[in-house]
N, C-alpha and C positions, 0 to 999 in steps of 0.2 A: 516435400511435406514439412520437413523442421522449416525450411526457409518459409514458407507458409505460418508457420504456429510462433516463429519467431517476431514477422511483422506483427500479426495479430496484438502482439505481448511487447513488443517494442515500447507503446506509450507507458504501460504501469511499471514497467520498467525505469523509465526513468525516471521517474515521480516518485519510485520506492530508493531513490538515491537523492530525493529533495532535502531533503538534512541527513544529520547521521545515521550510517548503518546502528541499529535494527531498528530505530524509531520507527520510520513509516513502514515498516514488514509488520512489526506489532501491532503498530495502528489496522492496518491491512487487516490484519489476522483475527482482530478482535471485530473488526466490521465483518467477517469472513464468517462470525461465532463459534470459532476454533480455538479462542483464549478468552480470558478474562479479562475487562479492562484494567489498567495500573501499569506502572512504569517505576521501579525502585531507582532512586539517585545512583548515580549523577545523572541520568538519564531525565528527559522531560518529558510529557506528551507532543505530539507531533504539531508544529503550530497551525492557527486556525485559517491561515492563506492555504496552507496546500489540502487540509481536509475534502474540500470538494472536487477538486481534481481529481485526488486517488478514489472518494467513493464513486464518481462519474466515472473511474475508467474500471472499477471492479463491478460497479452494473451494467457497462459494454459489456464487457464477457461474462457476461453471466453470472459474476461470483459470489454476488448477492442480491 
């Protein structure tokens, strides 16, 4: 069953390691409507190549 929910989760996974950790978990998170958008320096918002990707793999699962 985890090796199951693990494939499942395998692509956003990786995608949530496309730039630096926590950028795209935030990003995530706010597409998620768990956070608010904004990002304090040094931190940026997540750029706009990978945007569709992670929101494409968080509408596979369901997560928004």
């Amino acid at each position: 069953e985890a090796q199951t929910l693990e494939s499942s989760l395998s692509e956003l996974n990786e995608l949530l390691f496309s730039e630096s950790n926590p950028i795209p978990v935030k990003w995530a998170l706010y597409k998620m409507g768990l956070i608010k958008n904004g990002i304090r320096l040094p931190l940026v918002e997540l750029d706009d190549i990978f945007k569709e990707s992670v929101e494409n793999s968080l509408e596979e699962l369901s997560l928004i």
